[in-house]
C-alpha positions, -999 to +999 in steps of 0.1 A: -557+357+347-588+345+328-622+350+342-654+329+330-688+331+332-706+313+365-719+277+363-754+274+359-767+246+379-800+240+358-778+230+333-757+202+358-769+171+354-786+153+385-752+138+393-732+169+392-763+183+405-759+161+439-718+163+439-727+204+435-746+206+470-726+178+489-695+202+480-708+224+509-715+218+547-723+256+556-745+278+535-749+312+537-783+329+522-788+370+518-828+373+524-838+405+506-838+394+467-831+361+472-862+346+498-883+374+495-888+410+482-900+434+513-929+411+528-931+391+495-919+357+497-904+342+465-913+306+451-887+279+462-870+301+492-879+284+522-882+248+505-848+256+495-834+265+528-857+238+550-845+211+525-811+221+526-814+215+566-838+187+562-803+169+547-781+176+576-767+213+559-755+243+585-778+274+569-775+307+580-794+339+569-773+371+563-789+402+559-772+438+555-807+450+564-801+471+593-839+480+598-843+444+617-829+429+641-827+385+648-858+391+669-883+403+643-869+381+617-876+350+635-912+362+637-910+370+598-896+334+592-920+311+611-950+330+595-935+320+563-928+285+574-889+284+574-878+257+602-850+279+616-841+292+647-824+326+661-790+312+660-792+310+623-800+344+612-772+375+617-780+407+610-762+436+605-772+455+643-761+418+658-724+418+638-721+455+645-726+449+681-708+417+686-678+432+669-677+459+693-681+433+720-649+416+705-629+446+704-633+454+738-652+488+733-658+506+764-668+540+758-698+558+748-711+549+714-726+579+690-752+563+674-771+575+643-793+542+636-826+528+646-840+509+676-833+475+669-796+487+669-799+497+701-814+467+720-785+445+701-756+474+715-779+468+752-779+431+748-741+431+747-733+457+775-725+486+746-733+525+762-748+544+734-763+575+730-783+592+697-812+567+688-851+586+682-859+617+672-829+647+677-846+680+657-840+719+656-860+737+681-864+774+670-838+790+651-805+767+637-780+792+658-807+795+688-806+755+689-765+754+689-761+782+715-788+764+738-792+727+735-763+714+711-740+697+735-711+671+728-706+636+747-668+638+760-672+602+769-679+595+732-649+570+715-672+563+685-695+569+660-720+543+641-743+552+612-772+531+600-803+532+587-821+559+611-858+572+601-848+600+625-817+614+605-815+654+607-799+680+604-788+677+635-777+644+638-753+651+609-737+680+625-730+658+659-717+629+637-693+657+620-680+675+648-675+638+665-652+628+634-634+659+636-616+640+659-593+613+646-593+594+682-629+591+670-637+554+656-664+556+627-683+518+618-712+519+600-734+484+596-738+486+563-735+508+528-760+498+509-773+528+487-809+522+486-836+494+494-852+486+460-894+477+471-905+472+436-939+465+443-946+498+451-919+514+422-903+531+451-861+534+464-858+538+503-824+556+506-801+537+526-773+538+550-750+549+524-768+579+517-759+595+547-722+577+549-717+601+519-736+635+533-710+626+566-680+622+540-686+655+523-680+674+555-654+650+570-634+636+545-640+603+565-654+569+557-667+541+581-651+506+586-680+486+577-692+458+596-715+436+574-711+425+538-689+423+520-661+423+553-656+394+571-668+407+607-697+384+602-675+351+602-655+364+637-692+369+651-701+334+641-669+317+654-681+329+688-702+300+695-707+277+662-677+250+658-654+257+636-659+245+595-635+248+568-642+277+545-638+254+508-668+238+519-690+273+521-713+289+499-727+323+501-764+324+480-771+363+472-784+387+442-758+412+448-721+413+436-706+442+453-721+429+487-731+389+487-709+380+462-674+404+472-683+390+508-677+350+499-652+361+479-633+376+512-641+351+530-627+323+509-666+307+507-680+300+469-706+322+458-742+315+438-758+345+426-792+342+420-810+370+393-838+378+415-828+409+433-804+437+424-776+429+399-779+409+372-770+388+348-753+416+324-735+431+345-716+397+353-712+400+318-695+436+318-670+425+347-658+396+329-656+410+293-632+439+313-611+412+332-608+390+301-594+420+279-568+434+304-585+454+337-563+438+367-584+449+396-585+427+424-616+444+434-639+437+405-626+400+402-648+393+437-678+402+417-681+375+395-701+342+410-688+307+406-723+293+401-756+308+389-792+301+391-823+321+382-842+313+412-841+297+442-874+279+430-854+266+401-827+254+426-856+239+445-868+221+416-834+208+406-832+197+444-861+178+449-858+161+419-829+144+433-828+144+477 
């Protein structure tokens, strides 16, 4: 099997431009790198997503951002101007939660992960225990001996991004997973948030999925991109749509793009936020001259754009 480069739709013409975007009725758009970087809002991403509405189009934000919940990026939305509402933005505390929901989880929940975690666990009946500060008091051994103290109700433990992790925390989540009967999720695995306005990586999630692996030998099931949790949550309460006519808009391969791939969606990656155009490049050039994995032929987009402003530009040129 052959693999080729994405379609780049500046170079469609209007009319394959306007058979392009009536391909799809559902759209699916990662927010960090493709609508804005940390509080910076690129050009074209909420003309791009309120015109794609304006036209009759089901939209829904996806982030693997697990410092947010649906709440707080409502508020982050209407400031910018996007005409959305709750319904259409899933993050990855809401999947994580619902999926539990769905599963029919009813023990205690070990959770290493921040607040907005925890009122999507409470919103869904979830008993969890671990979220805020957990520190050493006096000596390491002193601390153990005294106050270190196991949950036997505990059936599971989730990791996500936690401002709080310690020392601590990573010896409970060990000593947890030293039990097989132990279920491990974790939100997301991204490695670091990139905030290049201020030259600076924020480790991530994954960071600490890897300090747990090194004691454990255990890795999490994850919840958000690039598994397909997300479209279980959805079929919750949206009516059903027939995954040929999805697209999933993000700036990452092994996340935005492996997820439409999963899911059966197509995918347009837009060079605005982590990957890049290169390493599409790589993946194909190793495809095309004999590597077979299944893996790494998720990566590569169908379609292509720089921007979303240049999307925007194409569009309103022609709806």
């Amino acid at each position: 099997m052959t693999a080729r480069m994405p379609i780049d739709l500046v170079n469609l013409s209007d009319g394959e431009f306007k058979e392009f975007v009536g391909k799809f009725d559902v759209f699916f758009c990662d927010c960090d790198g493709v609508l804005w970087s940390f509080r910076t809002p690129f050009p074209g991403g909420c003309e791009s997503i309120n015109a794609l509405k304006t036209i009759g189009k089901r939209v829904y934000l996806v982030t693997n951002n697990s410092q947010t919940n649906r709440e707080e990026m409502l508020q982050k939305c209407e400031k910018i101007g996007y005409k959305i509402s709750i319904d259409d933005i899933l993050t990855s505390t809401y999947v994580a939660a619902h999926y539990l929901k769905q599963t029919g989880f009813d023990k205690t929940l070990y959770v290493i992960g921040p607040e907005q975690l925890g009122k999507d666990l409470d919103e869904v009946g979830i008993k969890h225990i671990g979220i805020g500060p957990d520190v050493i008091e006096g000596g390491l051994y002193e601390h153990i001996l005294k106050r270190y103290k196991l949950d036997e109700d505990v059936g599971a433990v989730m990791i996500s991004f936690d401002r709080h992790f310690s020392y601590i925390k990573l010896c409970k989540a060990v000593n947890y997973l030293k039990n097989e009967n132990i279920k491990y999720y974790a939100t997301n695995a991204d490695n670091c948030f990139d905030m290049p306005q201020f030259n600076f990586l924020l480790p991530e999630v994954g960071c600490f999925i890897k300090a747990i692996e090194a004691a454990t030998k255990r890795t999490p099931e994850i919840l958000s991109k690039p598994t397909t949790h997300i479209c279980n949550v959805i079929a919750e309460d949206a009516p059903p749509f027939d995954p040929s006519r999805a697209l999933v808009i993000g700036d990452t391969l092994s996340s935005d793009m492996a997820f439409g791939k999963n899911a059966g969606y197509a995918t347009l990656f837009v060079e605005t936020g982590v990957s890049k155009m290169e390493e599409i490049k790589e993946i194909v050039e190793k495809i095309n001259t004999g590597d077979e994995d299944e893996e790494l032929k998720k990566l590569v987009p169908d379609y292509c754009v720089s921007s979303l402003d240049e999307f925007y530009k194409k569009f309103s040129k022609i709806f």
